[in-house]
C-alpha positions in Angstrom: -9.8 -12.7 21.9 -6.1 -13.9 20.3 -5.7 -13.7 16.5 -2.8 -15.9 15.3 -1.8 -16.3 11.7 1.2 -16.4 9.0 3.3 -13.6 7.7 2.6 -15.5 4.4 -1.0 -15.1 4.8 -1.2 -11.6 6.1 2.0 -8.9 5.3 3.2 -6.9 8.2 1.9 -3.9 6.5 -1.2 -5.4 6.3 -1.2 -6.7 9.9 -0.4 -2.9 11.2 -3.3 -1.2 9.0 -5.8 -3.7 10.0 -4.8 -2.6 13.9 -4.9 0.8 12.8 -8.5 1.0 10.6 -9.7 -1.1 13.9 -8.5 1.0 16.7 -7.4 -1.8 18.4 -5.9 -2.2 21.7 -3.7 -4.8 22.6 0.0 -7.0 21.8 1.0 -8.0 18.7 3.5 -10.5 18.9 5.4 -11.7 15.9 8.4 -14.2 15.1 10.5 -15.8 12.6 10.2 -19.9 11.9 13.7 -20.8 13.1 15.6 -23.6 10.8 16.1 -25.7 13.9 12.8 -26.5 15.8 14.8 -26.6 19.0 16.6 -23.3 18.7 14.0 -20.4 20.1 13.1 -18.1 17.7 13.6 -14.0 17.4 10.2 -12.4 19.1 8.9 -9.0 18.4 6.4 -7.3 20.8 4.6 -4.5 19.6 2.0 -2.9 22.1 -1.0 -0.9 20.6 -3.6 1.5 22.0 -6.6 2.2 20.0 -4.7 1.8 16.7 -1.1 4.0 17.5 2.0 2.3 18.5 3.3 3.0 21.8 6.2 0.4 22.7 8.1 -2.2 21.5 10.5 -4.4 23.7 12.5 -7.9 22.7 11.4 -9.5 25.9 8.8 -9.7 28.5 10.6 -8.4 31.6 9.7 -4.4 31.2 13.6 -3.9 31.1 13.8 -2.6 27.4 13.2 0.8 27.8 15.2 0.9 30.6 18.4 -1.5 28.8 18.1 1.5 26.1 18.1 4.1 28.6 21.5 3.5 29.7 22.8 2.8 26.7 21.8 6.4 25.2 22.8 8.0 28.7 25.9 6.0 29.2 24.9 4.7 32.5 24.6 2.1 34.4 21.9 -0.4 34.8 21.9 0.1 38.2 22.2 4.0 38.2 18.6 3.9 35.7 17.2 1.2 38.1 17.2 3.5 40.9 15.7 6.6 38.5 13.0 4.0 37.6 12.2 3.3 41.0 11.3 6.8 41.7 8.6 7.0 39.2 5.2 6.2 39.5 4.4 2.8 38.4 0.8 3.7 36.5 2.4 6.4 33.9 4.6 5.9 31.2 8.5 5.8 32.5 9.5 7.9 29.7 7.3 10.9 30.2 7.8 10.7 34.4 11.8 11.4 33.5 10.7 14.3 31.4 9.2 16.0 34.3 11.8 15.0 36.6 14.2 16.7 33.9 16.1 13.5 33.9 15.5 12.9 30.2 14.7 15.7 27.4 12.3 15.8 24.9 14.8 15.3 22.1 16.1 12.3 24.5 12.7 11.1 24.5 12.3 11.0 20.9 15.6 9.4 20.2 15.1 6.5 22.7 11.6 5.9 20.6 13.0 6.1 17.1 15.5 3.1 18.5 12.5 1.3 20.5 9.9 1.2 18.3 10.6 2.8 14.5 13.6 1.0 14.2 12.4 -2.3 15.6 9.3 -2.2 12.7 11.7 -1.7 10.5 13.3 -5.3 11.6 10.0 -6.5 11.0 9.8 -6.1 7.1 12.7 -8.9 7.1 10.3 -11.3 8.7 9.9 -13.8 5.7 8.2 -17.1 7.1 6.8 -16.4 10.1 4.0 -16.0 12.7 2.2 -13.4 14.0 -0.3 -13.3 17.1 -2.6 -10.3 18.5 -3.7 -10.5 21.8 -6.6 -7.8 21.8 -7.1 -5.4 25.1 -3.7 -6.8 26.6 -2.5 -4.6 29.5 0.1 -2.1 28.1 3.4 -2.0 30.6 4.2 1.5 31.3 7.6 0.4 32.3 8.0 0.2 28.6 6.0 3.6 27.2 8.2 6.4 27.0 4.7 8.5 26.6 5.2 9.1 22.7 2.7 7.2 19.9 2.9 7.2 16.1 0.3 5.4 13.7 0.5 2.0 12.2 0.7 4.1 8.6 3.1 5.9 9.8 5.2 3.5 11.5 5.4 1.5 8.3 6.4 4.7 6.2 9.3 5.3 8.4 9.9 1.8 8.7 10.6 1.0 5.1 12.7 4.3 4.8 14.8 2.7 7.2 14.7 -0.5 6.0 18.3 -1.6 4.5 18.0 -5.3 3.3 14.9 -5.6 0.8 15.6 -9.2 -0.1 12.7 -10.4 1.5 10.2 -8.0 -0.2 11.9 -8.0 -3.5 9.4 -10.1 -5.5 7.0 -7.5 -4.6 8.1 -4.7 -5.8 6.6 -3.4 -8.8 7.7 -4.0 -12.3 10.0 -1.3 -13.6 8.1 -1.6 -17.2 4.9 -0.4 -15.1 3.6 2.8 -14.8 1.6 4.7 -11.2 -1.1 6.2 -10.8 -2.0 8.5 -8.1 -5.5 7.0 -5.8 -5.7 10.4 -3.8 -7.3 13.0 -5.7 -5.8 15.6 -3.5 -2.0 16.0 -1.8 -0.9 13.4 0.5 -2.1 12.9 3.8 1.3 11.7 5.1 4.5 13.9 5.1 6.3 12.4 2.4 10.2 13.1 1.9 11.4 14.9 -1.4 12.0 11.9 -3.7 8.8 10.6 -2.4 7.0 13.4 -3.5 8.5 13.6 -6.8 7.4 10.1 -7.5 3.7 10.5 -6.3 3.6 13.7 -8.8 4.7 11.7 -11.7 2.3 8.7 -10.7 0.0 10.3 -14.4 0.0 6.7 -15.5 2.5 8.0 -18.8 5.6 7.0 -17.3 7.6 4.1 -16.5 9.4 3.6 -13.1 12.7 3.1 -15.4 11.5 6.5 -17.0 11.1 8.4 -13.5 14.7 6.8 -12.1 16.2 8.2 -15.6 14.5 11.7 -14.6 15.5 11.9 -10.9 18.6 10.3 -11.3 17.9 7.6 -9.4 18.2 3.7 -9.6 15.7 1.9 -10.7 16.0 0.1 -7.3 15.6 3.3 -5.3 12.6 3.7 -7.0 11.0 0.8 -7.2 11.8 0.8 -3.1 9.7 4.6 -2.8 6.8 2.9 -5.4 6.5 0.3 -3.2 5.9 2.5 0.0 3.8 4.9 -2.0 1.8 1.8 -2.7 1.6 0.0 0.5 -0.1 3.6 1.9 -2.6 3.2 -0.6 -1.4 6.7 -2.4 -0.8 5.2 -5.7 -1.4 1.9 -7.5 0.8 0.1 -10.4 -0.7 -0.2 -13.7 0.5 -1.7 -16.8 1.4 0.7 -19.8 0.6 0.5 -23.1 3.3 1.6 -24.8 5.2 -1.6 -26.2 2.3 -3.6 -25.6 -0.1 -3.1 -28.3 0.9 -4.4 -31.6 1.4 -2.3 -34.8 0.6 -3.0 -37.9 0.7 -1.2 -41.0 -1.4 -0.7 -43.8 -0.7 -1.5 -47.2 -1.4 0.4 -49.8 -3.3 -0.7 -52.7 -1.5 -1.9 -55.5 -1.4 0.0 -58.0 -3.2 -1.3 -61.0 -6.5 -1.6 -58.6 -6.0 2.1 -57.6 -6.4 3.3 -61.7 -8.8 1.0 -62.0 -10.7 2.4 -59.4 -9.9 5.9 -60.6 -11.3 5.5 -64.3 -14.2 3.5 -62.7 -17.6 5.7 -63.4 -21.3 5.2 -62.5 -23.7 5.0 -65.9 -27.0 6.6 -66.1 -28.5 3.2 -66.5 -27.0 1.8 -63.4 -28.0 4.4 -61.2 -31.6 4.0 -62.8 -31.5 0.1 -61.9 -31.0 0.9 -58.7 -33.8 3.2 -58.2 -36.5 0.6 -59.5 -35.3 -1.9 -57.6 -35.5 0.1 -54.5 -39.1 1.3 -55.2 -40.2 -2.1 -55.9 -38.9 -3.3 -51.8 -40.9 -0.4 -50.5 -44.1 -1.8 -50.1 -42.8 -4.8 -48.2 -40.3 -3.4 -45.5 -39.7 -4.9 -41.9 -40.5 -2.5 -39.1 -36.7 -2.7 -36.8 -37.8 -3.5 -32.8 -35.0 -0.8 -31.1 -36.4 -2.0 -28.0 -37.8 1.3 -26.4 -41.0 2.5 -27.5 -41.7 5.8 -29.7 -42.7 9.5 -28.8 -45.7 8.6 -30.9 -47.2 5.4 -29.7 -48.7 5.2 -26.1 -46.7 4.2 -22.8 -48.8 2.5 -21.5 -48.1 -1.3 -21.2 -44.5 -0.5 -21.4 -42.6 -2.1 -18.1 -39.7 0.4 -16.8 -36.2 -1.1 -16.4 -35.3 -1.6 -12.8 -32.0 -0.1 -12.1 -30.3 -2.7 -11.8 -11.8 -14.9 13.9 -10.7 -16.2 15.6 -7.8 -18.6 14.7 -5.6 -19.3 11.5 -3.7 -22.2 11.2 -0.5 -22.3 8.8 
């Protein structure tokens, strides 16, 4: 089963978390709408296993991992072609050079930050666009160095790294807008110091101009953290009152009517009109239905209240 949509219908944060929350298994392709029909456009492969990340490549031809290989080592293509060759071909390529102590773990970790974090990154540029997922395609191991990261995480590190927010700049949230914190207890991500910051001023009191003025930071910058705060679901945007609600005073009397009122005094024979008058509606009172019956009268007779995919086209 193929999914295929647009990035103006579905976000690329929203794409990720969907294969996350589903545990799905398969390629994600996704590509820019070039201005020129006949010009190919830039593709993105992202392959997934049960909801984590595990490659990214450019191409089809399983020789990304290996192109970056001997650009981190400084070798030759053909040098890593013969290292590839002696590894198995049904684990990942990445984790066989570890044992063969070819490549290290901090080697390891390097070559994914540039294969797959970095490329995600790339993918928050993506403006008009389409995205397809291919579920349960087969994963090339050519192309796994052996190390996974979540689709939440992925897109935390991803907009971290992101340099050019033109493309996402209408959604970021409104500087005169306040946060609100959604988790009730610390974050279950490992946020970076400004992040954290942020998320503990999210009381709904404070304006993000407020919080930049506090951590001495544009309002850009945070605007930029709000925004991945809110695209992990951690905190939401809310409107503040302050500003908002108009305010009015009160005038005061004037002040003839206020010594009026002040030499104004209740007779004897006014207060006795009004006690006749009451004692003559006594006898001809309306009962007031409150709608529930009385401790006094019986229940019965009195009803209880019932508690109340397949394929997009663009």
């Amino acid at each position: 089963m193929s999914i295929t949509s647009c990035l103006t219908d579905f976000s690329v944060p929203e794409i990720l978390q969907f294969i996350e929350k589903g545990r799905k298994t398969g390629l994600l392709t996704l590509g820019s709408l070039p201005d020129d029909p006949t010009t190919p456009s830039d593709i993105h492969y992202i392959w997934v296993h049960q909801g984590r990340i595990v490659a990214a490549a450019n191409q089809l031809d399983h020789q990304g991992l290996a192109t970056l290989m001997s650009q981190q080592m400084g070798v030759s293509k053909r040098v890593v072609a013969k290292l590839v060759q002696l590894c198995p071909t049904d684990k990942p390529l990445g984790l066989s050079l570890r044992r063969k102590a070819i490549l290290s773990a901090e080697q390891l970790k390097q070559l994914f930050q540039m294969q797959v974090l970095e490329r995600v990154s790339t993918l928050f540029e993506l403006k008009d666009g389409q995205f397809k997922f291919i579920q349960n395609a087969p994963i090339p191991t050519r192309e796994m160095t052996g190390l996974t990261v979540s689709a939440t995480e992925a897109i935390l590190i991803g907009l971290r790294m992101l340099k050019k927010w033109d493309t996402l700049a209408d959604k970021l949230p409104d500087p005169n807008g306040g946060l609100v914190g959604i988790a009730a207890s610390s974050p279950p991500y490992q946020l970076n110091y400004l992040e954290k910051k942020v998320w503990d001023n999210a009381q709904g009191t404070l304006s993000l101009s407020a919080i930049s003025k506090e951590l001495k930071l544009t309002v850009e910058e945070v605007q930029q953290i709000a925004f991945r705060l809110i695209t992990l679901n951690l905190v939401e945007e809310v409107p503040l009152l302050t500003g908002i609600l108009p305010t009015q005073e009160i005038e005061p009397l004037p002040v003839q009517l206020t010594e009026e009122l002040e030499h104004e005094t209740i007779t004897p024979s006014l207060l006795q009109n009004l006690v006749n008058f009451l004692h003559s509606k006594g006898n001809d009172h309306i009962p007031i239905r409150w709608g529930y019956a009385s401790e006094r009268h019986t229940q019965e007779g009195v009803m209880p209240i019932e508690p109340s995919i397949d394929i997009v086209r663009c």
